[in-house]
N, C-alpha and C positions, 0 to 999 in steps of 0.2 A: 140654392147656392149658399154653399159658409165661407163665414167671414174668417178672414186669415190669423185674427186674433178668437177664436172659437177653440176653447181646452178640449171639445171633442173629434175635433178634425184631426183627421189621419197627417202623422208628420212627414214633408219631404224628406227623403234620401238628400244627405252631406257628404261630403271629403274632408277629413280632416289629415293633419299631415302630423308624420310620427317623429320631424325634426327637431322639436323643441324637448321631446321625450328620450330623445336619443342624446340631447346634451344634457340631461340631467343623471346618466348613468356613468357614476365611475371610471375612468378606467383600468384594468387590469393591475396589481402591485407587480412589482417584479420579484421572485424569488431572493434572500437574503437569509444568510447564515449568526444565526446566536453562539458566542462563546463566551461571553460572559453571564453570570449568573445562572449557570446552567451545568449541574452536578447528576453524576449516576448514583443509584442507592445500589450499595453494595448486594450483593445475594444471600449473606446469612442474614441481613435485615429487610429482606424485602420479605411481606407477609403472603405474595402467592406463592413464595419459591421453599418456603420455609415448609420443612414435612408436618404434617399434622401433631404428628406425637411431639416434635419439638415447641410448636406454635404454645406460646402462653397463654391458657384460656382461662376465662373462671370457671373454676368448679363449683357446684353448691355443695355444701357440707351439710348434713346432717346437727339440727342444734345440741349441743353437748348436753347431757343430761346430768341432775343432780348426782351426788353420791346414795349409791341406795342404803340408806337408813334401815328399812324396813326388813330387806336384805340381812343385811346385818343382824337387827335385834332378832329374827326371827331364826336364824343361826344360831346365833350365842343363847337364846334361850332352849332353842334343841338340845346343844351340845350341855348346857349346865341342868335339864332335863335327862339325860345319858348320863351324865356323870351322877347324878342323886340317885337314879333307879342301878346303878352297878355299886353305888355305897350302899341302899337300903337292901340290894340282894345280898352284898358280902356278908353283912352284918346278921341276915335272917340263917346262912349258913355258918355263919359261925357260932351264932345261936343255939344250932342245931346240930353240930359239931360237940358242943358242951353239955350237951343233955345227953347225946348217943353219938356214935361214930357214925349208925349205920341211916340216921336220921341224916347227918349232914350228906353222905353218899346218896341217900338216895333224895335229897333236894339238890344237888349237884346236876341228878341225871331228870328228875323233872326240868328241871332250870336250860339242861340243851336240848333236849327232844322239845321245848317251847320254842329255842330261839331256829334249832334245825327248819321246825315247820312255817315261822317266819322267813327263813329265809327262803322258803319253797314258795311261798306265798308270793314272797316277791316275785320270784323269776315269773311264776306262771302268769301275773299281772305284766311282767315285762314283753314277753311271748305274747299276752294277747294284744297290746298295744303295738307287736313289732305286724302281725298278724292284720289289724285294721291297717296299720302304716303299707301293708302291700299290696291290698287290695285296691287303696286308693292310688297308690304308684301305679299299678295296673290297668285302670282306667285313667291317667292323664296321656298313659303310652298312649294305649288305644282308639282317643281322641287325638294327639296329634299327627296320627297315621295317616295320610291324607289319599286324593284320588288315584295317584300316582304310585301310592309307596311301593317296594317288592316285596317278594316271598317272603326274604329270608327275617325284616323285620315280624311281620303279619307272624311269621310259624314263630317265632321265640315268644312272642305274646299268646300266641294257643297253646302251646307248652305249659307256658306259667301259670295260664288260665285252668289246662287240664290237670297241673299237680297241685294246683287250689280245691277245686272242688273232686275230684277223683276218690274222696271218701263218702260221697253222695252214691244211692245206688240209682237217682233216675237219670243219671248223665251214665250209665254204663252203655244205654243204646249209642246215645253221639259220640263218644267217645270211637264205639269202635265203629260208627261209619264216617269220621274223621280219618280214620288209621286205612280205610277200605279209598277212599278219593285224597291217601297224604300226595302224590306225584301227579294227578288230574290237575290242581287249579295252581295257577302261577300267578293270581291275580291277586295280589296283597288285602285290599276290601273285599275282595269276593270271599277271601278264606277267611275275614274276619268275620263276615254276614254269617256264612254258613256257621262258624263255632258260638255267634249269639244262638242263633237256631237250631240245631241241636241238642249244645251244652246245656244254654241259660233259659231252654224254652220250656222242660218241663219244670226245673225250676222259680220259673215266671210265674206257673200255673199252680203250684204248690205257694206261691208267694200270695197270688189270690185267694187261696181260698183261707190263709193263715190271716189275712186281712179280716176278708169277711167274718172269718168266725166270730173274731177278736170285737170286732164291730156289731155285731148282733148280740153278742154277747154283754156287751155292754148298753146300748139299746134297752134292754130287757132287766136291766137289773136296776138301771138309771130311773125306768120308767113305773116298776113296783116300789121301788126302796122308797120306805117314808121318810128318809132326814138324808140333807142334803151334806151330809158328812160324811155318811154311806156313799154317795153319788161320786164324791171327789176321792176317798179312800179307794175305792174301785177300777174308777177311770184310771189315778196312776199305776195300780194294780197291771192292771191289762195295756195298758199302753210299755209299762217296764218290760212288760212278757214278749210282747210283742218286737218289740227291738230288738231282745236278744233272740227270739225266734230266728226273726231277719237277718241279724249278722251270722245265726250259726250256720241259716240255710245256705248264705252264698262264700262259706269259709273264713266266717269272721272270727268267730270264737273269742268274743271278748270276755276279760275277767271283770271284776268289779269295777278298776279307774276303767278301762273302756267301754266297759256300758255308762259312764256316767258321761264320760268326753263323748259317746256317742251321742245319749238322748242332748246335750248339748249341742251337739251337730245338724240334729233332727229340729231344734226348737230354732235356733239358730236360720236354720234350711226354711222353714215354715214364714218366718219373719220375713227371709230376704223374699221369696215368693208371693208374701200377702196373700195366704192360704190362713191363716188364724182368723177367723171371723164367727162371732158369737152373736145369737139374739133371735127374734120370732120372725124375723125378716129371711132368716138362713134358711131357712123351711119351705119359707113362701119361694123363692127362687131357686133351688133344687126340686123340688118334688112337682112345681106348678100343679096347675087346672085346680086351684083350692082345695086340696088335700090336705094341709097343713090348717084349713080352718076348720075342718071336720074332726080332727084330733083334738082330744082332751091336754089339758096344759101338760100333766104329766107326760103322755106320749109324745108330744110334741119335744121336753125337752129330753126321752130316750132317745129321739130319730137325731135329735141337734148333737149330742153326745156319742151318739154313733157314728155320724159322719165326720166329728171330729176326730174319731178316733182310726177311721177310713183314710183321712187326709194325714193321720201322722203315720200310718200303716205306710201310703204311698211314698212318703218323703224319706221312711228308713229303707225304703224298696231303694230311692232313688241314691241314698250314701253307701248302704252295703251291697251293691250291683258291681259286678269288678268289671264289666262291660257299661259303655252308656246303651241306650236305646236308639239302635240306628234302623237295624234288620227290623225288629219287632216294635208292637206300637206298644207305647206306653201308656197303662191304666189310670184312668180317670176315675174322679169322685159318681160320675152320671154311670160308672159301670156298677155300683154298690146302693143307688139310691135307692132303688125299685126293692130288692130284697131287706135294708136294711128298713124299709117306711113299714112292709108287708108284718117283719118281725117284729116289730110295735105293733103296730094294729093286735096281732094275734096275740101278743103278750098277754098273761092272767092280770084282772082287775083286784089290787091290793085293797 
């Protein structure tokens, strides 16, 4: 038996009453009207009503920038350069005016056959930078062309794509099995796949082997050559070549400033990618199963010098490509390792 003061004893059932709970709740206000101190806001100041374009927002601006100095001197130094080389030409023709007539006539006509083929020079530099500028316009279309898009975008980008390279003879196959399925496919990606594959596929494959060569190439000459002066004279040799190889193949045609804005594009491309990586470790990690320790320092750094050369191959594949790579797969450094380690190895001991 427990005792009724026991904290473990099960507690009796109470009644408690809900009167005292029921005087403690309010009752009801009764509805009442405010007129004082109680205004509308008009509708041209009221900020939901107000249209957007009218709404006063901040803007951020842009911070103003100094006067450009640099700008400047670097003008006025051209222009009073122009003016000294057109006093020291007047003066050398009329130099030559006073010793013979036929001397100043014929310095007159050196004098524009010089400046005609400067100004030839220009254009053809300006042509090749309008030339890379279309390519790349080319491939921003073609990338924003999405799952959805129609024909009639898809076909104006195969158009522009086929009067790019149509001086190529190994798009003559795709071309004309393009021309043989132009009213078969209605499917805006689908006719973009097929013109990677056709067009840019034997071109792709011409791009490899422009790689490889270039890469073995250098390999081998990295890996004999005694001075390391040779090693860097050569590398940018063949890597210069190679870029412009690259742009000619896919309709780039750069002139002198666009090969240089290019291989900027390409060093540039490599950086943001974190593809530039130099040293004995590069070796070991590409080639595996200790091959890289079986090589001679030399070979080791032809094979390092080769892949680097592999990897800037690929990154001017991937700026001068007026398609991205969607259809077809894109080449990797592991597709050149095996060939470029073999072309060391077998390389002549200097």
């Amino acid at each position: 038996m427990t005792s009724p003061h026991d904290p473990s004893a099960p507690r009796r059932p109470g009644v408690f009453s809900l009167d005292e709970e029921a005087k403690t709740v309010a009752p009801p206000r009764p509805p009442r009207a405010f007129d004082d101190g109680f205004t509308l806001t008009p509708d041209e100041d009221d900020p939901f009503l107000t249209p957007p374009e009218l709404a006063e927002t901040a803007i951020a601006t842009p911070r103003k920038r100094g006067f450009p100095f640099g700008r400047l001197a670097l003008g006025a130094l051209s222009a009073f350069l122009s003016l000294a080389f057109w006093l020291w030409a007047d003066g050398v023709v009329r130099d030559l005016f006073a010793r013979a007539d036929w001397l100043g006539y014929a310095a007159i006509a050196v004098l524009s056959i010089a400046l005609l083929s400067l100004a030839i020079v220009i254009a053809l530099e300006v042509l090749g930078l309008m030339r890379l500028g279309a390519v790349q316009s080319l491939k921003e279309e073609a990338q924003a062309v999405g799952p959805r898009a129609g024909q009639k975008a898809a076909r104006a980008i195969v158009e522009r794509l086929t009067a790019l390279i149509a001086h190529r003879a190994e798009t003559a196959k795709g071309r004309a099995a393009l021309d043989a399925t132009r009213d078969d496919i209605i499917d805006g990606p689908q006719l973009l796949d097929l013109a990677e594959r056709e067009l840019l596929g034997p071109l792709d494959a011409r791009a490899r082997a422009l790689i490889l060569g270039s890469a073995k190439r250098t390999s081998v000459v990295t890996a004999i050559s005694p001075r390391a002066v040779v090693d860097l004279a050569y590398v940018l040799f063949e890597v210069t070549r190679l870029v412009r190889a690259m742009a000619e193949l896919y309709g780039g045609r750069p002139g002198t400033l666009g090969l240089l804005r290019l291989l900027r594009d390409v060093v540039a491309h490599l950086a943001v990618t974190g593809t530039i990586a130099v040293g004995d470790s590069l070796a070991q990690q590409l080639l595996g199963h200790g091959i890289a320790a079986k090589l001679s320092t030399r070979l080791g750094e032809g094979v390092i010098n080769g892949l680097l050369t592999a990897r800037i191959g690929i990154a001017a594949m991937d700026l001068c490509r007026p398609l991205p790579f969607r259809a077809m797969k894109r080449p990797g450094i592991g597709d050149f390792v095996s060939d470029i380690a073999g072309t060391a190895i077998n390389a002549p001991r200097g």
